[in-house]
Structure formats: C-alpha cells, structure tokens
MIBA-432614 format. One line per field, with one value per residue (C-alpha): residue in three letters; y, z, x. Coordinates in steps of 0.5 Angstrom, whole numbers, plus 500, padded with zeros to 3 digits. Example, Ala and Ser with C-alpha at 12.3 -4.5 7.8 and 13.67 -1.06 7.14 Angstrom:
# MIBA-432614
type (ala;ser)
py (491;498)
pz (516;514)
px (525;527)
//
This chain:
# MIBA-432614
type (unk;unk;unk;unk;unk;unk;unk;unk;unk;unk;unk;unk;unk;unk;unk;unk;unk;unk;unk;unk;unk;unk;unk;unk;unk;unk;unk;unk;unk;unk;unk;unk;unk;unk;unk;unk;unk;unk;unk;unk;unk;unk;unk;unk;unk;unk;unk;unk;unk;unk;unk;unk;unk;unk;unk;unk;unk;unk;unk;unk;unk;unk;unk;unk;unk;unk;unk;unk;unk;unk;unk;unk;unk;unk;unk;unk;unk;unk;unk;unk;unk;unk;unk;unk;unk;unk;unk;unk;unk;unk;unk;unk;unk;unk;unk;unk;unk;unk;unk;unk;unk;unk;unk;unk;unk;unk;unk;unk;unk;unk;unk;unk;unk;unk;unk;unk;unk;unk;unk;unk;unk;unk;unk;unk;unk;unk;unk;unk;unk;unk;unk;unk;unk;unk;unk;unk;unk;unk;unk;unk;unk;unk;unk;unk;unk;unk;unk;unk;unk;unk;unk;unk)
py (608;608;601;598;600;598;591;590;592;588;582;583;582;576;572;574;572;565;562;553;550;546;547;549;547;550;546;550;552;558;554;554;552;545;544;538;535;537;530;528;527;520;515;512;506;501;493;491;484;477;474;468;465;464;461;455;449;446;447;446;447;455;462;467;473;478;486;490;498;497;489;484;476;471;463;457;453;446;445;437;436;443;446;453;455;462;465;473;478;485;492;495;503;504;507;515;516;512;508;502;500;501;498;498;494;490;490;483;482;477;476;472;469;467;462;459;453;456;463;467;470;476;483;486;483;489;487;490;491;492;492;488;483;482;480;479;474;467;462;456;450;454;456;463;465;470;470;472;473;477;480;474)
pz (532;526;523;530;529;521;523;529;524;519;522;525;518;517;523;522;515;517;517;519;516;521;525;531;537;542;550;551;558;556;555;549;543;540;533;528;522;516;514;506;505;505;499;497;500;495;495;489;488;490;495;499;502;510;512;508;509;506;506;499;496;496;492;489;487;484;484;479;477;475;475;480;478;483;481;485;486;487;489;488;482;480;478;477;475;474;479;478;473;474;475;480;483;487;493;493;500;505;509;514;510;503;500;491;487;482;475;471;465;462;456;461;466;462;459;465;468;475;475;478;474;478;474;480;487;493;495;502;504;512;516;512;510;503;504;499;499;495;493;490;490;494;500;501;505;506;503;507;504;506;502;500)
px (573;569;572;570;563;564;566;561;555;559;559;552;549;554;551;544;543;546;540;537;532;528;523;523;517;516;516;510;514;517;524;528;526;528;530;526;527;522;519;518;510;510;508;502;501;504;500;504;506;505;499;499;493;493;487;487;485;490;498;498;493;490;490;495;495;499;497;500;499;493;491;489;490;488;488;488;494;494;502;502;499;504;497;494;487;484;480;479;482;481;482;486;486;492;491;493;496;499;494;493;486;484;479;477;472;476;472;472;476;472;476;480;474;470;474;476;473;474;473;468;462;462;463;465;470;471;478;479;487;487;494;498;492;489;481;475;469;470;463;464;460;455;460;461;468;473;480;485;492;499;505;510)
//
C-alpha cells in the first residue's frame, strides 16, 4: 500500500511540474480556456530604401529618392536624357515603433545643396510617410505641390 501511494504522489509531482508557456484566455462564458501563442514585440517601422515618384506629370520625368539609417537624398530623374540632379540631402530619424504614419523633419546638408543647381534652399523639409506613401511639399519656379512616392 505504501508503494502504491509513493507512486501515486510520485507521479503527481511529475504531471504538475510539466508546464506550457502560452497564454491562456478565457471565453468569457465560464468555458474552457484556449491557448495563445505569446507574440514577439514587433519592429520599428522600416522606410529604408528606394522611392519613386507617382504622381508625376510625366512617365519619365519625376524625383527618387533613397533613405538610409540616417540620410534622405531626393534628385530629379529625367530618364531620356539619362539625367539625375540633386533636389534635397538631409537627415533622416528613424521611426522607433511600428506604425502606419511617422513623420521627421530632415535638416539640410548644405555641403550638398548648395552646389547644386536644382536643390531647395530649405534648411529644413518634413517628410510625412503614411500607409505605404512617402510625401513632402516641393516649390519650384513658384508652384508649390506635394510629392507622393511608394517603395520601389
């Protein structure tokens, strides 16, 4: 009888120290439980890359960009002449969480611009990045528009 009950308290201590990491949530009912995975934190949205311009006025004329971890370069692209000027060199702040909107104000690398025949003068340009569009303001020749590009 003693072994029966060693091997009853035995096996006890066996099936309670098993244990499952997950989460477990409630119906809210009172019925069973079910399990959930625990989700990994998610990562900082990441707007590194190439940019194109969409709403230009032309097919082969328009403005690219190229964002790393902490620049932004815009230039005009004129693809029949093979042509690229600089338009905007500047700073870029990465965002910090993931999200669906972000939005940095860029500081002018003047080193840059201020050789460059077509560059803004601006010290500073707030680029706005909101649903899979990149977007800042342009004025040239005295016409302000929005510039809208998307991940190439």
């Amino acid at each position: 009888m003693r072994t029966a009950i060693t091997s009853l308290a035995l096996l006890g201590i066996l099936l309670t120290g098993c244990a499952v990491q997950t989460e477990t949530t409630s119906s809210g009912t009172g019925g069973p439980t079910e399990s959930q995975p625990i989700e990994a934190p998610a990562e900082p949205l990441d707007l590194t890359g190439e940019w194109k311009q969409t709403n230009s006025n032309s097919a082969d004329s328009y403005q690219a960009a190229t964002i790393t971890d902490s620049t932004i370069t815009v230039d005009w692209v004129n693809e029949q002449d093979s042509a690229r000027a600089l338009y905007w060199a500047g700073t870029f702040e990465p965002p910090t969480e993931d999200t669906t909107h972000y939005e940095w104000d860029s500081v002018n690398d003047k080193a840059q611009t201020d050789t460059a025949l077509m560059a803004s003068g601006d010290d500073t340009k707030t680029f706005t990045y909101s649903d899979g569009v990149l977007s800042y303001e342009l004025t040239a020749m005295g016409v302000t528009m929005t510039v809208e590009m998307e991940r190439q």
